[in-house]
N, C-alpha and C positions, 0 to 999 in steps of 0.2 A: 724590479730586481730579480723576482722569480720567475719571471720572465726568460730575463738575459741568460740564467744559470742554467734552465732547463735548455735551451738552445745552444748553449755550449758543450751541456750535458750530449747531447744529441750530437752536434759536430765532431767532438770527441771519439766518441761510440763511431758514428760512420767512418771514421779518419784510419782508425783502427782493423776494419771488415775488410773484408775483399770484395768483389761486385756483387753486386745484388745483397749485402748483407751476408754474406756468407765469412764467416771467422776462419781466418788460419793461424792456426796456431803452431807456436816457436817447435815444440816436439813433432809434428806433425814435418813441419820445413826440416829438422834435421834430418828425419827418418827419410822424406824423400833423397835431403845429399846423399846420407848415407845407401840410399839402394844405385841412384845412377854414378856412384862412386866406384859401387862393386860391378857395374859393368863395365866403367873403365876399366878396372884393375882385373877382371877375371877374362868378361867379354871379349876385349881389344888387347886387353893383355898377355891372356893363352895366345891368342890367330898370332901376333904380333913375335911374341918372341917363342911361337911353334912348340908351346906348353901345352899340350890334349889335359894333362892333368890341373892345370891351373885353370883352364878355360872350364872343367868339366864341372871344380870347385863350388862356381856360382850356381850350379843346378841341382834341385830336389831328385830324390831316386825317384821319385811319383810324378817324377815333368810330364807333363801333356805339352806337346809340340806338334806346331803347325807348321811345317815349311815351307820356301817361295813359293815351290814347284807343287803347290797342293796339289793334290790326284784325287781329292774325295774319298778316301780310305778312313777320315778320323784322324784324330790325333799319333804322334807317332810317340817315342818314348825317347830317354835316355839313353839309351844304348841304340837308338839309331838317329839320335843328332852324334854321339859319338863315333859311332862308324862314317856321317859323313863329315863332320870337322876333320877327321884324320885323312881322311880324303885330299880334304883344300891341304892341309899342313904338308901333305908328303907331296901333292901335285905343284904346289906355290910357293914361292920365296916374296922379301922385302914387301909383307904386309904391312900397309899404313892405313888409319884410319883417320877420314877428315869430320869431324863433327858437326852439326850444322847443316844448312841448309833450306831451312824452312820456305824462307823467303830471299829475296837476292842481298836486301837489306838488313836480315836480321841472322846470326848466327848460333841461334838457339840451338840445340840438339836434343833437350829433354824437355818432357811436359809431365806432370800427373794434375790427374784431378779432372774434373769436367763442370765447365758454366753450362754449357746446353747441352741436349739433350733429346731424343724425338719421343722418350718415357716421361721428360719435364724433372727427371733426375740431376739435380748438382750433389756433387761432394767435391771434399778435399781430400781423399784419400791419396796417402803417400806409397801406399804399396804397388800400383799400376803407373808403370811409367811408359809414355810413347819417347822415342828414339829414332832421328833422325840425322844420316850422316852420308857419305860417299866414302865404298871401302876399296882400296886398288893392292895391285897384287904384280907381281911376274911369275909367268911359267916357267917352272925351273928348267927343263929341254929345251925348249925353243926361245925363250928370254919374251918373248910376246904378252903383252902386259895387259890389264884391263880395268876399268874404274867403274863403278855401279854406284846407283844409288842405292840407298840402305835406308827401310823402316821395319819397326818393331815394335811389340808392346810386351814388354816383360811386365809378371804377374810376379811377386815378391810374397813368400808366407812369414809367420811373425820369427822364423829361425834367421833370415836374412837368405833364402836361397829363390830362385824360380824356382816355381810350382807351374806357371804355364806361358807357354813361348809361342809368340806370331810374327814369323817375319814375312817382308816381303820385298824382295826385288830381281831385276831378270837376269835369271840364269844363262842365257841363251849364248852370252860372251865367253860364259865357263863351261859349261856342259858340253860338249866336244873334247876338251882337254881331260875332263873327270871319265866320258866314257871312251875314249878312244883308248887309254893305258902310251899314249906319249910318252 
C-alpha cells in the first residue's frame, strides 16, 4: 500500500511540472498574459490605430533597443524608436497585424521562458517574451503595400513596461519609402 501511494505521490508531482521537472506556476502564467497582453494593446495597438503615444506607453524611459536594421552602434534609446515609429505612422496607413507564424501548423505568436539552453539554463521567467507575427502596411502616396515577417523579444521590468527591445525583420520593402520623403 506504501508502495502504491508513494507512486501516486510521484505521478501527481510530475503531472503537475512542466518538462524536465521544471514548476510553472499559476502567477507566473498570469504575469506572462499580462505582458504579451500589453503588446497587443500598446505594441500593435499604437502602429495600428497611428497612436505614437499609446504605442510609446508600453516602454521604460531606460529602453535599450535593438533595431532590425542593427548598425553595431549599441543599443539605441527611447526617443529613437520614437523618432522612427513616427516615421512608419506618418509614412503608412491600414496597419494590421497577423500573429503567428512559428510553424505552418501551429499559430503561436508568444513564448517566454526557456527549456534549452547552450549555459544549460531553464527558467520560467514570465518577464521575456519572444514574438512572432507578420506585420503589413500601405504607403499612404503611392497605396503600394507590404507584408514582413516580425520577431522580437521584449524584456518587461516588474513596473509592466520594456526595459529592453530586439526586433528583427527586413527592412529592405520599407526603406526606400522611409528614406526617399515619398
Amino acid at each position: 500500500m506504501r508502495n502504491i501511494i508513494y507512486i501516486l505521490s510521484v505521478i501527481i508531482f510530475i503531472s503537475c511540472t512542466g518538462p524536465q521537472g521544471i514548476v510553472i506556476s499559476d502567477e507566473d502564467k498570469a504575469k506572462f498574459e499580462k505582458n504579451y497582453k500589453s503588446f497587443e494593446k500598446h505594441h500593435v495597438g499604437g502602429i495600428v490605430s497611428e497612436d505614437l503615444d499609446l504605442y510609446l506607453d508600453l516602454f521604460a524611459d531606460s529602453l535599450k533597443w535593438s533595431p532590425p536594421n542593427y548598425t553595431g552602434e549599441g543599443y539605441l534609446t527611447k526617443s529613437d524608436l520614437a523618432e522612427v515609429a513616427g516615421l512608419y505612422i506618418e509614412k503608412f496607413e491600414n496597419f494590421s497585424f497577423v500573429p503567428g507564424g512559428v510553424s505552418p501548423d501551429d499559430g503561436s505568436a508568444y513564448w517566454g521562458g526557456s527549456l534549452y539552453s547552450d549555459k544549460g539554463d531553464q527558467t520560467t521567467e514570465p518577464n521575456g517574451i519572444r514574438i512572432y507575427g507578420m506585420w503589413n502596411a500601405t504607403h499612404s502616396e503611392t497605396g503600394e503595400s507590404f507584408k514582413i515577417k516580425f520577431y522580437a523579444i521584449q524584456q518587461f521590468n516588474e513596473a509592466g513596461k520594456v526595459h529592453l527591445l530586439n526586433e528583427w525583420f527586413d527592412t529592405s520593402q520599407i526603406q526606400g519609402f522611409l528614406e526617399s520623403g515619398e
